[in-house]
C-alpha positions in Angstrom: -60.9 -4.9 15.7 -57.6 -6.4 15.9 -54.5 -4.5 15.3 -52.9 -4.7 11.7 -49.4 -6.8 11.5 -46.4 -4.6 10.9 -45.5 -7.0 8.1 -48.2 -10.0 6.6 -47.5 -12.8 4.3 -51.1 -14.3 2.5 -51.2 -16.7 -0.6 -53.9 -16.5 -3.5 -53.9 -17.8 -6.9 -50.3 -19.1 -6.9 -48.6 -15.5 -5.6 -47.3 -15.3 -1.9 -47.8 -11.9 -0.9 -45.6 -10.4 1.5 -46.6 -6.5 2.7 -44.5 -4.3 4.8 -47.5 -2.7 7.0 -44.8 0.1 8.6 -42.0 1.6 6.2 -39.3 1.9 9.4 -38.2 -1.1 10.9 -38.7 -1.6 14.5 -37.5 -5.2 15.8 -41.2 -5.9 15.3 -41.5 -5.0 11.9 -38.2 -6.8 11.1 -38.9 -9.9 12.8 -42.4 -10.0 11.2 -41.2 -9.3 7.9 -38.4 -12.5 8.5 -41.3 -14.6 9.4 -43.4 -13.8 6.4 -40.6 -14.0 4.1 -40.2 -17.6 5.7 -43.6 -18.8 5.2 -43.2 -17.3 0.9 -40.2 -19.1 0.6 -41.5 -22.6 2.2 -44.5 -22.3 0.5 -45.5 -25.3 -1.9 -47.6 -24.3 -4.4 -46.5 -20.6 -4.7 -45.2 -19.8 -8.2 -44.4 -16.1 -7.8 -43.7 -13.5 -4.3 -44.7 -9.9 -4.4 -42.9 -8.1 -2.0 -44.6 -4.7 -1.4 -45.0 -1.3 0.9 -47.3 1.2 1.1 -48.1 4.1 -1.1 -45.9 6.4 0.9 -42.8 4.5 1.4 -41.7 0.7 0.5 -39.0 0.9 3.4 -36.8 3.6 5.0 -34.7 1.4 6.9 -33.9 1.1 10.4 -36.4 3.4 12.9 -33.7 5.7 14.1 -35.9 6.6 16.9 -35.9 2.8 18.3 -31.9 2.6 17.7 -31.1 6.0 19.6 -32.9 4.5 22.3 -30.6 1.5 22.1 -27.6 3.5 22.1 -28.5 4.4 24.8 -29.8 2.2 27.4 -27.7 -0.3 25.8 -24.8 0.5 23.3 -23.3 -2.8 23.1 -26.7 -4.5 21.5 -27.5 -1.0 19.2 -25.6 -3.2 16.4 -26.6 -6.8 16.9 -30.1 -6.5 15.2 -27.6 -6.6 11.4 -26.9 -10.6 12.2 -30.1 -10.9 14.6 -32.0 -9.6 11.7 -30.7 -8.2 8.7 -28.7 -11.0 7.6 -31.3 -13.4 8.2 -33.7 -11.7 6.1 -31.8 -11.0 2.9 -31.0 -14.4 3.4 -34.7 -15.2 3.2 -35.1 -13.3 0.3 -32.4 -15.6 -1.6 -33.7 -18.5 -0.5 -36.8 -17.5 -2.5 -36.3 -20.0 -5.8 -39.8 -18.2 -7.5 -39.6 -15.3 -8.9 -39.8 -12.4 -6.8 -41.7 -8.8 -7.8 -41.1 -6.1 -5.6 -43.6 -3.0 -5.9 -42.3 0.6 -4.8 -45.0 3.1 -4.1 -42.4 5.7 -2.2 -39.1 5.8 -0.3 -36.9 3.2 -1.0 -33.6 3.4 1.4 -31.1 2.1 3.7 -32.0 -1.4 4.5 -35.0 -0.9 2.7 -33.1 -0.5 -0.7 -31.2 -4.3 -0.1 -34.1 -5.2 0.2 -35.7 -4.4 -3.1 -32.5 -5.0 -4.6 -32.8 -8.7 -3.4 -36.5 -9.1 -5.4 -35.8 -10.1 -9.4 -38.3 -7.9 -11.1 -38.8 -3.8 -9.5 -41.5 -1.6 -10.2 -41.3 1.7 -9.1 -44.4 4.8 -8.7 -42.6 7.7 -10.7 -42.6 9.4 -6.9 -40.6 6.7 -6.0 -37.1 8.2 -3.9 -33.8 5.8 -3.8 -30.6 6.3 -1.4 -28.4 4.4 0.5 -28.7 6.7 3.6 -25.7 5.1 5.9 -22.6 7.2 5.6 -25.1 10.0 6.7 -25.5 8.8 9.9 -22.0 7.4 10.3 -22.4 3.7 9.4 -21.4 1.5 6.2 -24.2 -0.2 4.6 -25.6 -3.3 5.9 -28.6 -5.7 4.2 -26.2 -6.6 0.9 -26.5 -3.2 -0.7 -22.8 -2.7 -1.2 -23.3 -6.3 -3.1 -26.5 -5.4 -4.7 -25.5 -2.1 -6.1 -22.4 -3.1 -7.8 -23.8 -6.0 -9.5 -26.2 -3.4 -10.8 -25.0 -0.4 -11.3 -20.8 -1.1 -11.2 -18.2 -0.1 -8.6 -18.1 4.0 -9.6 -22.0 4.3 -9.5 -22.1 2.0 -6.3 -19.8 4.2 -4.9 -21.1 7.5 -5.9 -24.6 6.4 -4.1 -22.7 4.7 -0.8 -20.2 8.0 -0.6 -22.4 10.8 -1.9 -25.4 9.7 -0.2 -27.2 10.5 -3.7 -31.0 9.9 -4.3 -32.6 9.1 -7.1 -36.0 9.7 -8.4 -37.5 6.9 -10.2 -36.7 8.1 -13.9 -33.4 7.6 -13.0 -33.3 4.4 -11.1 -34.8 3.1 -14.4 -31.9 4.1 -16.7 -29.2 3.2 -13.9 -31.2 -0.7 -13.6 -32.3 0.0 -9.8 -35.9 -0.9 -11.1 -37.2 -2.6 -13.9 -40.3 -0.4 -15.3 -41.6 2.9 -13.8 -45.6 3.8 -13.6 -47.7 6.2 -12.7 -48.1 6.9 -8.5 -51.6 5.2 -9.2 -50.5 2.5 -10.8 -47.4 1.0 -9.1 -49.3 -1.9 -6.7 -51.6 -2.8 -9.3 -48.5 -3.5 -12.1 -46.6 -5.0 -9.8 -49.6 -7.6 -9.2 -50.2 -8.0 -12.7 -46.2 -8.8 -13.2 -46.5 -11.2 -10.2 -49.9 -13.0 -12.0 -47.8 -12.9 -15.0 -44.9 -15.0 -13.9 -47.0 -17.1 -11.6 -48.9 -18.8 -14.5 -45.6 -18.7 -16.3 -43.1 -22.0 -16.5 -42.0 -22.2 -12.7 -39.2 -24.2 -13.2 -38.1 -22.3 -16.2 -38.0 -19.4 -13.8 -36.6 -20.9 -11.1 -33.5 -22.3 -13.7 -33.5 -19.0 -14.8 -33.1 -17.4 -11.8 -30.2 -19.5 -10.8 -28.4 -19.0 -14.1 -28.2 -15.8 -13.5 -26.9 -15.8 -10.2 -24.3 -17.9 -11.5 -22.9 -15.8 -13.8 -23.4 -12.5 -11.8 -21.4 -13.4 -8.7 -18.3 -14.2 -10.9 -17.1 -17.5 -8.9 -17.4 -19.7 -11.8 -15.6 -19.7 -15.1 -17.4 -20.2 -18.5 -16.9 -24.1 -19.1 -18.6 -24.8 -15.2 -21.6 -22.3 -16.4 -21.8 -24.1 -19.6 -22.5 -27.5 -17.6 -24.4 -25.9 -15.3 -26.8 -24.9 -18.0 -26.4 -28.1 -19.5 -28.1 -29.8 -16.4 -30.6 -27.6 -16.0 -31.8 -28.1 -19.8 -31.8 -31.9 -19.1 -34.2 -31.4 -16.1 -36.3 -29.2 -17.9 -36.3 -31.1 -20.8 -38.2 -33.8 -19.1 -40.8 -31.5 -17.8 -44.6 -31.4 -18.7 -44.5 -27.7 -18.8 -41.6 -28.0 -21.7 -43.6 -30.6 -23.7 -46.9 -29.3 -23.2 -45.2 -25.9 -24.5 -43.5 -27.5 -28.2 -46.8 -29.0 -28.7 -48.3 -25.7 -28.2 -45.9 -24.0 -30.5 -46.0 -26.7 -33.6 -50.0 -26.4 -32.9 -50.0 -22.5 -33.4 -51.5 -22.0 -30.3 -50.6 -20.1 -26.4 -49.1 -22.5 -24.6 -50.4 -23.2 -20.6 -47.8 -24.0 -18.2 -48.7 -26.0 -14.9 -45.5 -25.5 -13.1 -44.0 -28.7 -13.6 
């Protein structure tokens, strides 16, 4: 029997799944989970990624174990794995124009919380654990979370998590926007699934418009007249689409529209 990957990426019925095998992340598991992230976001006929972990933990962050080792044998490279690695997979994760679900069955921190962060839609088990982890070992955060958590939460809440080294249960990730919906332990793989078929039989371009919109407006570089034209082009493109004809005809008809992703 082979060994199991420490992170896998398989398609099936328009989702590209990506699963996190190992919640601490070796260079293996991070250069496995870069790859699979790489194959989601080149895929061709994905219309929706579900990022996911396993029951006990969707990611802890960096294996401290592996890292005191580098320190080490060899303290000048202990910090190279943020560019070598990091970076490049948060950059993945952006890259990602589908939507992306991310399903939470445990601990959620360090790294492992950019992560999450980086996914559109969140849904948490009510175990589910959130921190940022870093000042408690010494270090400033890494992965985008300083970036992530104050376009979610604001600069006083970002701070309180990055400074306090608070952690949230899940009840209260949901009222500070960390997640999107909370269910039961039980639950949490199979509704993130069902979100991901959702979306993925949804209007893709829509979505991926959408997604881009948002963006836009969130990181604050554009005034309102160059958003304006930016969602002017986008409704010209879309207008043209099968997907947004096929979708009026439904609506004048009285009937559920289907959407083919184009």
């Amino acid at each position: 029997m082979s060994e199991q990957r420490a992170a896998e990426f398989v398609e099936a019925d328009g989702i590209a799944t990506v699963r996190l095998n190992r919640p601490a992340l070796t260079r293996e598991v991070k250069e496995e989970l870069l790859a699979a992230l790489r194959g989601a976001a080149a895929s061709t006929t994905a219309r929706a990624v579900l990022l996911l972990g396993s029951a006990k933990a969707f990611c802890v962050g960096q294996d401290l174990a592996e890292h005191a080792r580098i320190l080490q044998e060899e303290p000048g490279q202990a910090l190279t794995t943020v560019r070598e690695h990091y970076n490049p997979i948060v950059l993945a994760l952006e890259g990602i124009q589908v939507p992306v679900v991310v399903g939470i069955g445990g601990a959620c921190v360090g790294a492992g919380l950019g992560f999450a962060l980086a996914g559109d839609v969140r849904i948490a088990a009510r175990r589910a654990k959130f921190g940022t982890a870093f000042t408690g070992i010494g270090l400033a955060s890494d992965s985008g979370l300083a970036y992530r958590l104050v376009s979610s939460l604001g600069q006083a809440r970002a701070m309180e998590l990055m400074l306090l080294g608070t952690v949230v249960g899940a009840d209260r990730a949901l009222e500070l926007g960390l997640v999107t919906e909370v269910v039961e332990d039980d639950a949490w793989e199979g509704r993130a699934r069902e979100v991901a078929a959702l979306l993925a039989s949804g209007p893709t371009g829509a979505f991926v418009a959408a997604k881009r919109e948002v963006r836009s407006a969130a990181d604050g570089a554009r005034d309102l007249p160059e958003l304006l034209e930016e969602e002017a082009d986008l409704q010209n493109q879309l207008g043209m689409t099968a997907d947004h004809a096929g979708a009026v005809e439904a609506f004048l008809a009285k009937r559920a529209p289907t959407f083919g992703g184009g």
